[in-house]
C-alpha positions in Angstrom: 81.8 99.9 199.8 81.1 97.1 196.9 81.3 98.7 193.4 77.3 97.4 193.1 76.1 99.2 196.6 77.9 102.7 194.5 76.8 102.3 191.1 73.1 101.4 192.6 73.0 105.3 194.5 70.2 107.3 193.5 70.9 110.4 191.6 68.1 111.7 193.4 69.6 111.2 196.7 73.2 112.1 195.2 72.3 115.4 193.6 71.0 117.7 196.3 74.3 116.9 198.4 76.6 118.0 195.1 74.4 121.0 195.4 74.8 121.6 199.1 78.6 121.2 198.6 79.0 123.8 195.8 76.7 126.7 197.3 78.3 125.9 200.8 81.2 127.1 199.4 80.0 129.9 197.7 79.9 128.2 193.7 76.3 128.0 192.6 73.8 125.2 191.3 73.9 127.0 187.6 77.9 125.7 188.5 77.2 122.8 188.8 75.0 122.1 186.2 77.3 123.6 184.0 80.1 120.5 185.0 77.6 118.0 184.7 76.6 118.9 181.3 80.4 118.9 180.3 81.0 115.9 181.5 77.9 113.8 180.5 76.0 116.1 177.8 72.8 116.1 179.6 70.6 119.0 179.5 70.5 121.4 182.3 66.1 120.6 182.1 67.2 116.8 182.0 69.3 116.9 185.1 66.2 118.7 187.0 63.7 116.1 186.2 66.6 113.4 186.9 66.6 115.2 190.4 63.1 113.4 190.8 63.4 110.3 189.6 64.9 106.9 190.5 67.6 106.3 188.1 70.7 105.2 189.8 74.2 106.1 188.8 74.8 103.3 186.4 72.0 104.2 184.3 72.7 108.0 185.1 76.1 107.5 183.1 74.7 104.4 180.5 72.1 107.1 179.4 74.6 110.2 179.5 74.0 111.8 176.0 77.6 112.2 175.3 80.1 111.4 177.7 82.9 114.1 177.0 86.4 112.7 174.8 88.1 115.0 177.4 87.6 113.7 180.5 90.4 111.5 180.7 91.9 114.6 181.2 90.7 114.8 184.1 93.7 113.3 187.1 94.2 113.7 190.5 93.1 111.9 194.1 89.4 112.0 195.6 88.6 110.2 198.2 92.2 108.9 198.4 92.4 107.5 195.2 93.6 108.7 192.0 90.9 108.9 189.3 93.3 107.9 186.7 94.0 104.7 187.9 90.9 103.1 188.7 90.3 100.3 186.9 86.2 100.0 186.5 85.4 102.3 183.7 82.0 103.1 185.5 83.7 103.7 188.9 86.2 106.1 186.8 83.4 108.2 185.4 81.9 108.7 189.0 85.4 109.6 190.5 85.6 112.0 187.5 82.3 113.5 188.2 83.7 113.6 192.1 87.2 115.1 191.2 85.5 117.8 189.0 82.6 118.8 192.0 85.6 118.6 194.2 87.6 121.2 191.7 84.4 123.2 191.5 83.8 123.7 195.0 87.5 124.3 196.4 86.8 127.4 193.9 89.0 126.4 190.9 88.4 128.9 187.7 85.6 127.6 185.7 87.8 126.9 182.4 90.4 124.9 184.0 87.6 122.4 185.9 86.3 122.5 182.1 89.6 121.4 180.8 89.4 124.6 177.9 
């Protein structure tokens, strides 16, 4: 898929499938939110009205209020590629969201998806 076809993905669309994946195996939306808000500073109120709007992921991450100094921190492979290495800073901060939802639901303790 071309970088432009991901970064265009609605959050909208995007969001309800990160929850689906976490409660599926048994982590909950409050979870969830919880990663979100470590990675990208939004509000747990602004992520629920995000949830019904159109912004994609490009602006999802431009607007993050505070994009955490930890997350290059975060390492490992999703979707068969290592988060580290990719080269598209944007790309990178979606794989990071990805790794972390992946950590979440495979049922990883909370501090160590956190990076604490």
């Amino acid at each position: 898929m071309r970088l432009e076809k991901v970064f265009a993905i609605k959050w909208a669309s995007l969001y309800p499938m990160y929850v689906k994946k976490v409660e599926s195996k048994g982590r909950t939306e409050a979870e969830l939110i919880e990663v979100i808000r470590w990675l990208t500073g939004y509000s747990a109120a602004t992520l629920k009205k995000l949830g019904s709007s159109e912004t994609d992921l490009e602006t999802f991450f431009a607007k993050a209020p505070k994009f955490n100094p930890n997350a290059g921190l975060i390492t490992g492979v999703v979707c068969g590629v290592r988060v580290e290495e990719v080269a598209d800073p944007l790309m990178r901060k979606i794989r990071y969201m990805d790794k972390l939802i992946d950590e979440l639901a495979k049922g990883k303790a909370m501090e160590k998806i956190l990076r604490a």
